[in-house]
Structures are given as structure tokens and as C-alpha cells.
N, C-alpha and C positions, 0 to 999 in steps of 0.2 A: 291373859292379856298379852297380847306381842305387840312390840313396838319399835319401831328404826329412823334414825334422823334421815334415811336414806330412802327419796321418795323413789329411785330404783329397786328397794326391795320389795315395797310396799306394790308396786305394780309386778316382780315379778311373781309374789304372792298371790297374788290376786289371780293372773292368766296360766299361771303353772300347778298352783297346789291346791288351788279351788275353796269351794261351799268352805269346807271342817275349818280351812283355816282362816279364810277371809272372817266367819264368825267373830274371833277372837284378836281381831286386829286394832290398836288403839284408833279411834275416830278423831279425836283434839285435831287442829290447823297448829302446823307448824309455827314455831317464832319468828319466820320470816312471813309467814302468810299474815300472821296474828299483828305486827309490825308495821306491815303495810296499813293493815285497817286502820289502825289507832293514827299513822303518819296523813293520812288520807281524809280520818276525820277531823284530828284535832287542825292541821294545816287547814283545810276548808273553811273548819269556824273559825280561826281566826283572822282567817283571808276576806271574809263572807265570799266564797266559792260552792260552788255546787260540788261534791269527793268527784261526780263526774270528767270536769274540769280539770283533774290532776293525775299523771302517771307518775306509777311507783316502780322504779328500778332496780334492782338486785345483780350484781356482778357478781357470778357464784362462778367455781373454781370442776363444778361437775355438770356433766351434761345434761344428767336425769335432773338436775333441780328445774329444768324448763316445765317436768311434769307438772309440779306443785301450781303451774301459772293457767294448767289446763281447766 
């Protein structure tokens, strides 16, 4: 199992090293993607909102984290 908090390496795994190692790449959603949901749902029920209705924002400090939002 390979695994990096860094969704730049995760993509450049993916377009440069191929099949063998993409295999072996940890699947899990990030703590910030995982973060959102739970922000998104819990905030919803108790707004009575639709998650629809809500944007979750993240101020990250690297460029590749936009990937995570793709």
C-alpha cells in the first residue's frame, strides 16, 4: 500500500508510473475531503438545508490540493 497526504503525488503516480503502481495506491478521502462531508452534512441537519445549499471552503497553503476538489 502507498500512501501521501500530498494529492500531487498521488496524480503524479498515477500519469507517470502507471497500472503496477496505481494498483497499490491507498483509496481513503482525505481529512479535508472527509471534513467537508461531515461539515456539510451535520451543518445541513441542523440548519434543515439541503448539503446542496452549502459551500465548503478550504484555504490550503499548496496548489495541488485544488486536485482533491476535482
Amino acid at each position: 500500500m502507498l500512501t501521501s497526504a500530498c494529492p500531487g503525488w498521488d496524480r503524479y503516480a498515477e500519469h507517470m508510473l502507471g497500472h503496477p503502481i496505481t494498483l497499490h495506491l491507498f483509496t481513503a478521502k482525505s481529512p479535508k475531503q472527509i471534513m467537508g462531508s461531515v461539515v456539510k452534512d451535520y451543518f445541513a441537519s441542523q440548519q434543515n438545508l439541503s448539503p446542496d445549499k452549502i459551500s465548503h471552503i478550504i484555504v490550503a497553503s499548496c496548489y495541488d490540493e485544488k486536485l482533491e476538489a476535482l
